[in-house]
Each structure stands twice: as C-alpha cells, then as structure tokens.
C-alpha positions as CSV (number, residue, x, y, z in Angstrom):
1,X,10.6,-64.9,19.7
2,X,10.3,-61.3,20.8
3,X,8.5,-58.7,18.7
4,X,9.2,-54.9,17.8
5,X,6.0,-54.3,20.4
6,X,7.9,-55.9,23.5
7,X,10.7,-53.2,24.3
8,X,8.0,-50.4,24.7
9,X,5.9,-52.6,26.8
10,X,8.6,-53.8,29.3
11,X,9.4,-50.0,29.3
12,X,6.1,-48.7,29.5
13,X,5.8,-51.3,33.0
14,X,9.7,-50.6,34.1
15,X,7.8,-46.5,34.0
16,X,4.8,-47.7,35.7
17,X,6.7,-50.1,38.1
18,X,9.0,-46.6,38.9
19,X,5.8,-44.7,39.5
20,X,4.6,-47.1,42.2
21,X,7.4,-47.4,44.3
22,X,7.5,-43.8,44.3
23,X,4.1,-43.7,45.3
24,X,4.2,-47.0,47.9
25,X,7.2,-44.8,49.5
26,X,4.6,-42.0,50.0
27,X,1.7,-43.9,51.2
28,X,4.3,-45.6,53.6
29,X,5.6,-42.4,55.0
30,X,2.0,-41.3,55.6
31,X,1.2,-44.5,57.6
32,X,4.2,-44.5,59.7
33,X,5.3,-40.8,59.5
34,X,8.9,-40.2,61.1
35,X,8.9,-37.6,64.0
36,X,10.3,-34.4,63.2
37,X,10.9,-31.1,65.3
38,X,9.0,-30.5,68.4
39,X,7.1,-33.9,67.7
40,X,5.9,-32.7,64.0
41,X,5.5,-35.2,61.2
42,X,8.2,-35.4,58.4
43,X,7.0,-34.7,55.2
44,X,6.3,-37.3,52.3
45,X,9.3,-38.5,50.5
46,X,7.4,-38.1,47.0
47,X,4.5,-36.7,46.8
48,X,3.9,-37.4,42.8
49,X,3.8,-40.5,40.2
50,X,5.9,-38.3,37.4
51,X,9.1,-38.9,36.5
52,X,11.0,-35.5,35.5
53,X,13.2,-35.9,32.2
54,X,15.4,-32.5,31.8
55,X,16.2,-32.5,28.3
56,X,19.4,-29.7,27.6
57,X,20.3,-27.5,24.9
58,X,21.0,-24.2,23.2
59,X,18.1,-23.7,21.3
60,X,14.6,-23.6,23.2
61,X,15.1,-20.0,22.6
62,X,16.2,-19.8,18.9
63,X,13.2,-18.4,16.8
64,X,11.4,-21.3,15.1
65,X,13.4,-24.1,16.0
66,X,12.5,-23.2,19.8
67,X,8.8,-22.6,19.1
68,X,8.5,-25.7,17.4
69,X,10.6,-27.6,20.2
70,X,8.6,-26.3,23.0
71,X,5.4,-26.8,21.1
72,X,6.5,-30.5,20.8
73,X,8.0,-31.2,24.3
74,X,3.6,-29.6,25.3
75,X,2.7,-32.0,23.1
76,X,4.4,-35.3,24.3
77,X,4.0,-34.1,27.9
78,X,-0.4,-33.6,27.6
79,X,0.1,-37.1,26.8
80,X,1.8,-38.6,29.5
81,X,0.7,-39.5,33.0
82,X,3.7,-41.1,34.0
83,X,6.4,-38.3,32.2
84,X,7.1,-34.8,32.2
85,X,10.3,-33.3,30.0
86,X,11.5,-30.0,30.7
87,X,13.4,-27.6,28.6
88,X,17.1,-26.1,29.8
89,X,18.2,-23.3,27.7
90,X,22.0,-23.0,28.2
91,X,23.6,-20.0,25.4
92,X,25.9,-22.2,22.6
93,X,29.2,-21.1,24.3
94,X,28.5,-21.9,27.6
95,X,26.6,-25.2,26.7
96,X,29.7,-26.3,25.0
97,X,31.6,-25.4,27.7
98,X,29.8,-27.3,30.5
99,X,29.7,-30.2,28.3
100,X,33.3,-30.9,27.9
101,X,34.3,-30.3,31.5
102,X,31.0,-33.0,32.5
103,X,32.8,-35.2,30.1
104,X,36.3,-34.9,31.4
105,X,34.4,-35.6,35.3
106,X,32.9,-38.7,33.8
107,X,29.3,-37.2,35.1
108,X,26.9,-35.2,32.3
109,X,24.5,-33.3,33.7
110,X,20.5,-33.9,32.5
111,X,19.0,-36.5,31.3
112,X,18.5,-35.5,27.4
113,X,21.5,-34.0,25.7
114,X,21.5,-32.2,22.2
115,X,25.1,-32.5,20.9
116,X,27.1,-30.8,18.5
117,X,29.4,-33.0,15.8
118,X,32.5,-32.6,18.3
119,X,30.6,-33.0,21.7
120,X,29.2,-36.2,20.3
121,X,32.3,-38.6,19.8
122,X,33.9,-36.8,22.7
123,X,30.9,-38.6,24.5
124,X,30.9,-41.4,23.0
125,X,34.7,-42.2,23.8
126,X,33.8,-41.2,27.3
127,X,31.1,-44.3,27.5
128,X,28.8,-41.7,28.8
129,X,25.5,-42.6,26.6
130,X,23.0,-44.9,26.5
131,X,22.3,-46.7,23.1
132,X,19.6,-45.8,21.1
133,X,19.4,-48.7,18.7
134,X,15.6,-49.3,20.0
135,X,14.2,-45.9,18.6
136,X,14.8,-47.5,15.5
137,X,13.4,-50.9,15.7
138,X,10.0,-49.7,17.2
139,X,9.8,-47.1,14.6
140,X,10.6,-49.2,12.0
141,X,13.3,-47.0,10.6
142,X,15.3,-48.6,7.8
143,X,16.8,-45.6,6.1
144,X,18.5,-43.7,8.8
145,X,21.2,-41.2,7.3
146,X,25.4,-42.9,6.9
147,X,26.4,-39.6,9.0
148,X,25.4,-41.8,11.7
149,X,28.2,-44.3,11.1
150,X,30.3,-41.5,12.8
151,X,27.6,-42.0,16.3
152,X,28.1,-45.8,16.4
153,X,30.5,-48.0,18.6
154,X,31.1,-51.5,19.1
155,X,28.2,-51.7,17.0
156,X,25.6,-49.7,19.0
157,X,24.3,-46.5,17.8
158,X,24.5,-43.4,20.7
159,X,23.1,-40.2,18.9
160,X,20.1,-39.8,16.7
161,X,20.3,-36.4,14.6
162,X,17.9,-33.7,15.3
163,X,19.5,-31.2,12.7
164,X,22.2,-31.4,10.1
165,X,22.8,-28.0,9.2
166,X,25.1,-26.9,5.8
167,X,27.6,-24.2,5.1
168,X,26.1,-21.6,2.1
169,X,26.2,-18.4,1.5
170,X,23.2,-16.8,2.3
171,X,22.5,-12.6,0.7
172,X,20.3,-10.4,0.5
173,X,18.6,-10.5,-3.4
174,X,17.5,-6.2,-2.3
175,X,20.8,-5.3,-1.6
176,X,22.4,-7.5,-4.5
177,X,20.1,-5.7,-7.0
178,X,20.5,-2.2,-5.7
179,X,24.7,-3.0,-6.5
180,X,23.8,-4.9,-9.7
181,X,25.7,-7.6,-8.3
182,X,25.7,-11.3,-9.6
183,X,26.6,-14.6,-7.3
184,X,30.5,-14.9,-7.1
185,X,31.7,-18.4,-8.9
186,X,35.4,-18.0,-7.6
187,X,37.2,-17.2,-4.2
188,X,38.6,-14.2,-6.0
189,X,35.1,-12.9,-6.9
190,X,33.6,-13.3,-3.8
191,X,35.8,-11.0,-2.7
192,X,35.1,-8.3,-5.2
193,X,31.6,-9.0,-4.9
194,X,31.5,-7.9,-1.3
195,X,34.2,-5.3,-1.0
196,X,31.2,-4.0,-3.7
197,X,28.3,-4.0,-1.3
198,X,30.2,-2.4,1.5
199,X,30.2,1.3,2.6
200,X,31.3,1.6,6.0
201,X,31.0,5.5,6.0
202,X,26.9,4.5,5.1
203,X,27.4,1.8,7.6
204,X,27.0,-1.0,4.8
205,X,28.7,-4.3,4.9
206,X,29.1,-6.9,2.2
207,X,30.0,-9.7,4.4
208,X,29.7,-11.2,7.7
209,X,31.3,-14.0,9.8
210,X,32.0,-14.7,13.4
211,X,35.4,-13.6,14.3
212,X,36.0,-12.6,18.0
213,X,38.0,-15.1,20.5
214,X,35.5,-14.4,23.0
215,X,32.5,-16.3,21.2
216,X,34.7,-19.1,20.6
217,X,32.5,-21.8,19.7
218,X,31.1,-19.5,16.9
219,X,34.5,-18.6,15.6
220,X,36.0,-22.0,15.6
221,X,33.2,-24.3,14.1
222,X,32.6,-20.8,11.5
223,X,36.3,-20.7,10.5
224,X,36.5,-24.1,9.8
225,X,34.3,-24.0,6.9
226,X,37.6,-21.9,5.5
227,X,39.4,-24.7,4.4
228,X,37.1,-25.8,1.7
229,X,38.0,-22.9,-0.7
230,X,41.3,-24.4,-1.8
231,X,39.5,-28.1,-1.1
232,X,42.4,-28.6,2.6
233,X,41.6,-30.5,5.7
234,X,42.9,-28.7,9.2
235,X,43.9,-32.4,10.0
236,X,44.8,-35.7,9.2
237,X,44.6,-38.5,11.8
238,X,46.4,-36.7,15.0
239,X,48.7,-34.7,12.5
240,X,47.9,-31.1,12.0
241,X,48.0,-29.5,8.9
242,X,47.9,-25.7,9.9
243,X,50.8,-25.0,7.8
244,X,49.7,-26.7,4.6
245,X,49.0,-24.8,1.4
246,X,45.0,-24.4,1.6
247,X,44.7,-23.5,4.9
248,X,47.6,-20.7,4.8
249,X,45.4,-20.0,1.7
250,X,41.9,-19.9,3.0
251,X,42.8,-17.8,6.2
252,X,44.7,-15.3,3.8
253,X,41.3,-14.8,2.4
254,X,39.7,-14.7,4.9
255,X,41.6,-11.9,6.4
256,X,41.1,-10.1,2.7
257,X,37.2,-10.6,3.5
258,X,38.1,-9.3,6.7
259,X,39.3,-6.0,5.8
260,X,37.7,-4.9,2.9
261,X,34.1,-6.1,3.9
262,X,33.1,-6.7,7.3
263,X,31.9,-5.0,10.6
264,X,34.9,-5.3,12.1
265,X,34.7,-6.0,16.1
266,X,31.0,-7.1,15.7
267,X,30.2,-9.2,18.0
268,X,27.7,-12.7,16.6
269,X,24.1,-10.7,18.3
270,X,25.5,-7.3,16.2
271,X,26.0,-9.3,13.1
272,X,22.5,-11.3,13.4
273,X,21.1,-7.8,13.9
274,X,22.9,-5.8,11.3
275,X,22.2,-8.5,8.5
276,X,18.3,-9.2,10.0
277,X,18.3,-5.4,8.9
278,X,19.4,-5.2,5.5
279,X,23.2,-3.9,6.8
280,X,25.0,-6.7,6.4
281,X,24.3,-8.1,2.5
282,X,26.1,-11.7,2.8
283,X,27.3,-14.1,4.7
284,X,28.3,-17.7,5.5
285,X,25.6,-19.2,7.4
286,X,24.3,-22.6,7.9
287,X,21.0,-23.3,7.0
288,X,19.5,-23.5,10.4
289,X,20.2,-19.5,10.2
290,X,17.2,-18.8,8.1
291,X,14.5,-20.4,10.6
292,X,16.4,-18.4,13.3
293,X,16.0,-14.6,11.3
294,X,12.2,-15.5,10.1
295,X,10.2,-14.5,12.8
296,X,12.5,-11.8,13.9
297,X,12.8,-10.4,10.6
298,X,10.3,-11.1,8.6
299,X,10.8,-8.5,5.9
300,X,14.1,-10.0,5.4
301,X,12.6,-13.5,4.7
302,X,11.0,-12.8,1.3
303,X,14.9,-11.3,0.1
304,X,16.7,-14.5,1.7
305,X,18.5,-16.7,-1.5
306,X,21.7,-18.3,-1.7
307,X,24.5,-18.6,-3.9
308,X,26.4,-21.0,-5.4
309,X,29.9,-22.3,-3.6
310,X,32.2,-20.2,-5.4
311,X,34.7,-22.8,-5.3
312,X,35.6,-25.4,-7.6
313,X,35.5,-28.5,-5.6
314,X,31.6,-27.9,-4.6
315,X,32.3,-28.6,-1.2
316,X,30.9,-27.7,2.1
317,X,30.5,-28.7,5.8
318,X,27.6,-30.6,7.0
319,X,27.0,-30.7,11.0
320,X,25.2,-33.5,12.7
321,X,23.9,-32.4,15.7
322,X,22.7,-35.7,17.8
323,X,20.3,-36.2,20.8
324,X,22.0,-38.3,23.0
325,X,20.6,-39.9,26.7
326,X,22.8,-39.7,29.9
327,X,23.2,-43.5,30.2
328,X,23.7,-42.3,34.4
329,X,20.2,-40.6,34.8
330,X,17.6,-42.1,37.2
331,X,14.8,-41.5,34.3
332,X,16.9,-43.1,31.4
333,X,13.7,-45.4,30.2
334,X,11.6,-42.0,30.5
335,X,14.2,-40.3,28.4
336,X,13.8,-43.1,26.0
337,X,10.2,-42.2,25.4
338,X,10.6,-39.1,24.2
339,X,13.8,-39.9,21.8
340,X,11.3,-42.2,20.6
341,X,8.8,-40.1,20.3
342,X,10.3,-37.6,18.6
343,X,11.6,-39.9,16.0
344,X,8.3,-41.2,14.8
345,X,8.7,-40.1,10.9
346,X,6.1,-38.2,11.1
347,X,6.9,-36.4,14.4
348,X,9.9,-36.3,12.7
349,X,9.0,-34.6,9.6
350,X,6.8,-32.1,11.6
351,X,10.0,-31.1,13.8
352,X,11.9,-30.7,10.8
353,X,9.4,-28.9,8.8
354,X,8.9,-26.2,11.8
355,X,12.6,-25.5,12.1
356,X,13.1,-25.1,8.7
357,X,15.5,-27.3,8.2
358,X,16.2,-28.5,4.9
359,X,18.6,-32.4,5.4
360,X,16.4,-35.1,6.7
361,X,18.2,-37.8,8.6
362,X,15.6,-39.9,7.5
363,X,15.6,-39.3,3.8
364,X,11.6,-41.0,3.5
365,X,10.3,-38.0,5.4
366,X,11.6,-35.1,3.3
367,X,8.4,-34.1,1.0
368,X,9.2,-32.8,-2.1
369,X,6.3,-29.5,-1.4
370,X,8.2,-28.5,1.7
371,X,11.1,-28.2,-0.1
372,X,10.3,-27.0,-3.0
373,X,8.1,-23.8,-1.8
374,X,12.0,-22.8,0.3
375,X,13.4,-19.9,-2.2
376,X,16.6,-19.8,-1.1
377,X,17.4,-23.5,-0.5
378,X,18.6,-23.3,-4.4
379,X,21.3,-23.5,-5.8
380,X,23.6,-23.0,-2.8
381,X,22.4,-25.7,-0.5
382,X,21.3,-27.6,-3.2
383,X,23.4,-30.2,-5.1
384,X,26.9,-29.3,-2.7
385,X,29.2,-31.9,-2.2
386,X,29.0,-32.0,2.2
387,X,32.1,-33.1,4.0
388,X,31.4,-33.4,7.9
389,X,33.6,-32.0,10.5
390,X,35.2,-36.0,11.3
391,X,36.6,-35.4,7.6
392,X,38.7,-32.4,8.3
393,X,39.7,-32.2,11.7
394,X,40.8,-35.6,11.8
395,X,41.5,-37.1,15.7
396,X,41.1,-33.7,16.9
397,X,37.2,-34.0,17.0
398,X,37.8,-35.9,20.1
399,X,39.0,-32.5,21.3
400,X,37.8,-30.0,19.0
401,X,37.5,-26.9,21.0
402,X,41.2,-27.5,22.5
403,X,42.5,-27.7,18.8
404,X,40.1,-24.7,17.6
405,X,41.6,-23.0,21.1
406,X,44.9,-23.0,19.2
407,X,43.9,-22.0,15.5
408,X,41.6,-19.0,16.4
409,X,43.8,-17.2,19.3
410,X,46.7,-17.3,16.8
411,X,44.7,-16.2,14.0
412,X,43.4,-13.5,15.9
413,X,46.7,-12.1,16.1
414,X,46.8,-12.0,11.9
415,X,43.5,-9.7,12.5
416,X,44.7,-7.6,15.1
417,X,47.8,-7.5,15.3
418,X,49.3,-7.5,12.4
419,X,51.1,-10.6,11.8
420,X,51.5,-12.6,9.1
421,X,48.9,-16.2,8.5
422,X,52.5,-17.8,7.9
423,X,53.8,-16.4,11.2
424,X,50.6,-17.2,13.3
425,X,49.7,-21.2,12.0
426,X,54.0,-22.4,12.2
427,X,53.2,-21.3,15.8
428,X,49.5,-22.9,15.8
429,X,51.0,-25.9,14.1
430,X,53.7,-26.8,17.1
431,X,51.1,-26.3,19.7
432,X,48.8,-28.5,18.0
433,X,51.3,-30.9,17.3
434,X,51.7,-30.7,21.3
435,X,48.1,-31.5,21.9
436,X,48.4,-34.1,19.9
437,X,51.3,-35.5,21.9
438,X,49.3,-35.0,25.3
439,X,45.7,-36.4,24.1
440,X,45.1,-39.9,23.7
C-alpha cells in the first residue's frame, strides 16, 4: 500500500538520479576528453548538479505581488541543492500573446506557466500540461476551491490557482468627500456620480477603464465585466450573443461613461498613474489592483474603499489565474517541487497575504485578521455574487482573445468613430458567428 510520503521520495531520487547522470557525463568527459581545435580538449558537457526550472509570467514586476514572488522563488531556491527556479517577466499583452501561438505549435515555452482563465482551458484542450493531482495529496489538501472543476479533465486536475481576482469598483474616499458624493446603487447613478467628479478643464476624471485596441488583453478581459450590469452573458455554448439586449445595453453605458467621465485616449500606464495620483476618482478594478498601487502610491492606500455593485443582480467576474507545468520540459519533476511547495497552506497563505489578495483557493488558509484589517475589501468585494469568465463567454474561452479580437475592434468604432453599439455588435455578431463556424 503506498503512502502520501512515497511520490516525493521517488521524486526527490528521480532529481537526484538526474543530478548524477549529469554529473557521471562530466566526470566522463574529463577522463576521456574529446579532441578539439589544434589538439585542445573539449569542454565538459555539464559542468553543475542543478536542474534550472524557468517559471513564466507577467507579474515578477507588479509591486507587491512581484516582491512577494521573488522573495519566495529566494526562498525555495536557498533550500535546494539539486533546484534552481528562475523568474521570466514577459508584459500581460505579449505574455498572452506568445502563449496562444506556443499552443497552436503544440510546444509551450518554460517549464512553469502562470495562466490566465482563457489561456488555461485553451491548454488544457491542447494536452499540453502535466497533472497536478499530487500537490494535493502530499499537502493533504481537502478543500481546494470548485473554480477548479473548470482545470480538470478526464478526471486529472492541470492548474492550481495562484490568484482569483474580482471585479469592484475601487474610489477614492478624498475625492468622494471633497464632491460630497455617495456610492452609486444603480447603473444610472454611477453615471451621474462620475460625470460629478470629473473636470477635464482641471484635469479631473471620475472614471477609468481600459479602452484602447492596442492593449488588447486589458480591453477585452476589462470590457467583459460590462455585461453584468443588465445581468447578459457575451455567449452561450458556441452561439454569440453580441446582439442581445444586455450587452447592446451595457456597451451603451459604457460609451455614456466614456464620454462624460474618462481620460479619453489614456493609455492602461496613464490611467494607473493618473488614479495612483488622486486624478482619476474611480474605477473598475480587480482586486489584485490594490497590492499593485500600494507601494507606488502609498498616500493613495489609506483613501482606497470600494463600493457596492450598483447593479441589482450583485454580480461580478471572478478570474482564476492557474499555475500550470509544461508536461514537455526536461525538469518536469523539478517543476513539481516548487508547485508543491508553493502550495503548502501555509506557503500558501503567506503568498496570498503578501499580494494582497483577498479569495483563497484554499478557503482553510484565509485568516479572519488579514482580512479584516483590509479597509476597502467591504462592501464591494465582499458578499458579490462572482460569475467566472467560463459562465459568460461560453465555448469561446477556448479562443477568447479571437472572440474579444472581434467585440473590442468593432466597439472601438462606437468610441471613435461614431457609430452606433447596434451598428457595431450585428457586425461583431456575424463575425463571431464565423469563428464559431471555423473553431472546433
């Protein structure tokens, strides 16, 4: 009968075993050395016992969810003789980018891979991953969160979440006293309240959300929290909805929020700036924002609250963002270790607590003093009703950035160009309807 102890010792010897032939191939080379140029010996073919993991992502460099990564990847390395991980920082965009055109080659780069809710089935599908169903039996996890059901195939669980991060509306309480402005409890208010706080001539903006084609990532995954106003899905099953009533009625208000509120042309740097200032008074951030602006802002930390959903169905999206293991690399075991490690609950807890992150995938590790000291976690992250992305995109997560291709370059053309939401999604809706035709 096997124990929980007997898949970290067969891996701890497959490490060891890997580390010896590396270093039997060296000590061969030095006792029979190949001839090289003009009679000169040919170097060793490895020269060290340690196995390199590369472990990729977007955030090594994103305030205190990158010091707290980096401070854990030093930490797991000073205790290994036989591993050594090592950060990539790749910007969102491009990340997202490379990662869908390494799926479509059937070859990911790295060894570690942090994952987005749409990159993560897309990989998935693409039998590109190794399983992680061990992290959990030697860490005796029993409660892992049910967003995983949405990692798991054939019964094997790919992804483990590093981050769930939630839709709110983050402001700023200085600039919301200085207006005498309350929270906004309907789609109509929240308009008012932030065509209030804005003076462009002063260079004062009540509101602020990605909205330039050329930071697509941001636009897309931003604009789709749009639908939840008027409680719509952008998709059912492969059948688009782009045309249906709360969509054409969340991107109308959007476009209102648009014109009477925001820096328009901003790019996402100029709108982390202006509202890490005190410019911007609002806007619709996920929760990982606010462990992002801390250390750069830090006057802006203490002002940070959020309001309620000013919608009546309470509903918001949640995004599970998975680390996930090359199931190709050469150092898959090593790879292993430090999934493992990093999902100890207390490691766990610790990571969580030094991003600032507020959903724990492993609901045992949240402590209620933690949470509790957070001033703007209440009311609007608090008590929502989350949806994820698999809920209301429907078979187009599989290819999510093709189908928010198609939704933000048409709406674009309602922000610049004139034309009319209805106009823009009947056109967005038959090329969708075409992708869904061409995808399997």
């Amino acid at each position: 009968m096997t124990t929980q102890k007997s898949p970290q010792i067969s891996r701890r010897r497959l490490l060891k075993a890997t580390a010896l032939i590396g270093a039997g191939a060296a000590l061969a080379a030095c006792a029979a050395p190949a001839a090289g140029p003009a009679g000169s010996n040919a170097p060793a073919v490895n020269k060290g016992a340690k196995q390199t993991v590369r472990y990729l992502s977007w955030w090594f460099e994103e305030g205190n969810r990158g010091k707290t990564w980096n401070a854990f990847i030093k930490e797991f390395n000073d205790s290994q003789k036989d591993i050594e991980i090592k950060a990539e920082n790749i910007p969102f965009d491009a990340y997202t980018t490379k990662t869908i055109v390494a799926a479509q080659s059937g070859k990911l780069d790295g060894d570690i891979l942090q994952a987005t809710p749409e990159l993560a089935p897309r990989l998935i599908k693409a039998d590109l991953l190794l399983p992680l169903d061990d992290v959990l039996v030697r860490n005796n996890i029993t409660d892992l969160s049910s967003a995983h059901n949405a990692l798991r195939k054939d019964g094997k669980l790919y992804g483990l979440d590093m981050v769930t991060v939630a839709f709110g509306i983050l402001y700023n309480k200085q600039r919301y006293e200085e207006a005498k402005i309350t929270p906004a409890k309907t789609p109509e208010e929240w308009i008012e309240v932030s065509k209030a706080l804005t003076d462009r001539d002063a260079q004062k903006y009540g509101f602020w959300s990605s909205h330039l084609v050329n930071e697509a990532s941001d636009f897309w995954f931003t604009l789709e929290e749009w639908a939840m106003p008027y409680d719509g899905v952008w998709a059912k099953d492969k059948t688009p909805l782009l045309t249906s009533d709360p969509i054409i009625k969340g991107l109308k208000l959007f476009k209102e929020m648009y014109d009477v509120a925001m820096p328009q042309g901003a790019d996402g740097p100029t709108g982390q700036r202006l509202f890490g200032t005190g410019a911007i008074a609002q806007g619709l951030y996920v929760s990982a924002a606010v462990g992002g602006l801390k250390p750069t802002y830090p006057d802006l930390y203490p002002q940070l609250r959020s309001a309620p959903i000013p919608w009546a169905s309470n509903k918001s999206i949640a995004r599970i963002h998975p680390m996930m293991i090359n199931k190709d690399s050469a150092v898959k075991e090593a790879a292993l270790e430090f999934v493992t490690y990093m999902y100890k609950p207390d490691n766990y807890r610790r990571m969580v607590e030094g991003c600032e992150d507020v959903i724990f995938a492993q609901p045992s590790a949240a402590r209620k003093e933690y949470l509790d000291k957070l001033e703007w976690l209440k009311p609007g992250f608090d008590g929502v009703s989350y949806v994820t992305p698999f809920d209301v995109v429907g078979d187009f997560v599989y290819n999510f950035q093709e189908f928010g291709q198609i939704v933000i370059t048409n709406f674009a053309d309602v922000l610049n160009a004139g034309k009319s939401v209805e106009d823009a999604m009947a056109k967005a809706q038959t090329e969708a309807e075409a992708l869904a035709d061409r995808i399997k």
